[in-house]
Every structure is written in structure tokens, then in C-alpha cells.
C-alpha positions in Angstrom: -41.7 -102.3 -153.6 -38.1 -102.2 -151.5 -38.1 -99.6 -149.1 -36.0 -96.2 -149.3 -32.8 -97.2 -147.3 -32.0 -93.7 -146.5 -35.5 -93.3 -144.8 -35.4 -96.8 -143.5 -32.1 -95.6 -141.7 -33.5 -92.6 -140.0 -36.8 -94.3 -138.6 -34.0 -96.8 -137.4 -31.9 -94.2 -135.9 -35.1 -91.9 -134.1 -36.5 -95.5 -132.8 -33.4 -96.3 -131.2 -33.0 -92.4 -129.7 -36.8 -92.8 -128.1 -35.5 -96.2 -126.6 -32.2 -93.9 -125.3 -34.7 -91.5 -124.3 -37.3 -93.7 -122.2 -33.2 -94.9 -120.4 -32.8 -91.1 -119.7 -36.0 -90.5 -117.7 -35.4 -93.1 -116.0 -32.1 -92.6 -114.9 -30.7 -89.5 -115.9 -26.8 -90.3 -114.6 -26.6 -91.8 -117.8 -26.1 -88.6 -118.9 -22.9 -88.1 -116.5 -21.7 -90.8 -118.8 -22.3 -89.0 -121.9 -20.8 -86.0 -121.0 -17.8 -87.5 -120.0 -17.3 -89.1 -123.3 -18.3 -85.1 -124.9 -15.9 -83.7 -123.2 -13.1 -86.1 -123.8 -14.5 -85.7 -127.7 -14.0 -81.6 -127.4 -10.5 -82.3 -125.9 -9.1 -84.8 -128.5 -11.1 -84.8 -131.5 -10.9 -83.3 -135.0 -13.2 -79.8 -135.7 -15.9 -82.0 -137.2 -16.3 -83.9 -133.7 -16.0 -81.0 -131.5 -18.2 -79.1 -133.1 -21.3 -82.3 -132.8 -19.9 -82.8 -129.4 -20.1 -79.4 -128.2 -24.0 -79.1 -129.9 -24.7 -82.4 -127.5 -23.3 -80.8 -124.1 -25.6 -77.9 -125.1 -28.6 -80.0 -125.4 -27.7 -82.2 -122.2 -27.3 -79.8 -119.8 -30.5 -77.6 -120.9 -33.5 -78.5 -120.1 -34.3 -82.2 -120.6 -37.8 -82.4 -122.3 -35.8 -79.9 -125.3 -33.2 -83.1 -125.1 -35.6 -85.6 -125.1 -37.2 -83.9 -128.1 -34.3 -83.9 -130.1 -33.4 -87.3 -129.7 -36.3 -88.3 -131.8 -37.0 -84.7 -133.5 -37.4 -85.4 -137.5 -35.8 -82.5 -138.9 -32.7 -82.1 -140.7 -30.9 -80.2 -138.0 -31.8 -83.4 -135.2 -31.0 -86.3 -138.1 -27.0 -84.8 -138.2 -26.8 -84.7 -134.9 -27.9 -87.7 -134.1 -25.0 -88.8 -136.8 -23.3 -87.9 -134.2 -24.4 -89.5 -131.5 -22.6 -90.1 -127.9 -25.1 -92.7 -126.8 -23.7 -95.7 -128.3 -23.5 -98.7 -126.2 -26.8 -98.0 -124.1 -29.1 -100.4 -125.9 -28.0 -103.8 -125.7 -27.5 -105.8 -129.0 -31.0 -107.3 -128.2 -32.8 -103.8 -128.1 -31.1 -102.7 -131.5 -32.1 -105.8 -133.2 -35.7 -105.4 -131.7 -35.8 -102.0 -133.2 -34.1 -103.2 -136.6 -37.0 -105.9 -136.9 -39.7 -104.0 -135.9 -38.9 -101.2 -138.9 -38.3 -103.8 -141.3 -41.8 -105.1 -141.4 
């Protein structure tokens, strides 16, 4: 029996957010970064990435345990934003294909 793609997707993508998530304790400039890339988002994107941009500054400059729960949060609300996401390019190709192998067993 194959598994379900879409689910196989979403395990991938809250894996990979935990990983981001064990970077962000440990060095939480990253998140200077990130908001930098947010607020170039809300200054030249369309409505679609403002509006998933402007969700992320919310959640980054709150509290960081609510950010770190969202990152890996199950629920429909967390799985769009993390559609969305403004972390790209802070694993390295080896840490994504870690991930990738380990949920394809």
C-alpha cells in the first residue's frame, strides 16, 4: 500500500518546521532574517503574499513558544501557513533530504 502523497507532504513539511524550529532556539537572529524577507514580501507582493506574510510577522514577533508551536502545529490553519513559508534556505540540501528519507520509510 503507497502512501497518501498529500499526508506524506505535510509530515514532510512539519518535520522540516521542527528542524527550523530547533535553528530558532538556538539562535534566534535568524529570525531578523525572516523578517526582513516579510517585510520586503508586504512591500512588493501580490494580496495573497501579504496577507501570509503579514500572519508570519504576527507570529514572529509574539511570543516564541506560540511560534515554535505553529511551525509544527497540525491543524489546517498552521498547514496554509506553512505554505507559505519564509524559512526557505535554512536547512541545507542535506538536512532536507535527511528529512525526505526518514518519512519515506
Amino acid at each position: 500500500m503507497s502512501k497518501d502523497p498529500h499526508a506524506l507532504s505535510e509530515l514532510r513539511s512539519i518535520e522540516y518546521h521542527r528542524k527550523i524550529g530547533e535553528y530558532i532556539q538556538a539562535d534566534p537572529s535568524i529570525l531578523k532574517i525572516v523578517k526582513q524577507r516579510l517585510h520586503a514580501s508586504l512591500r512588493g507582493g501580490d494580496a495573497s503574499r501579504r496577507h501570509w506574510a503579514s500572519a508570519w510577522l504576527k507570529l514572529i514577533d509574539g511570543p516564541i513558544d506560540i511560534l515554535l508551536r505553529a511551525l509544527v502545529d497540525p491543524g489546517e490553519s498552521a498547514k496554509e501557513l506553512r505554505q507559505s513559508t519564509p524559512f526557505t534556505g535554512i536547512l541545507t540540501p542535506e538536512e532536507r533530504r535527511e528529512i525526505f528519507n526518514a518519512t519515506n520509510k
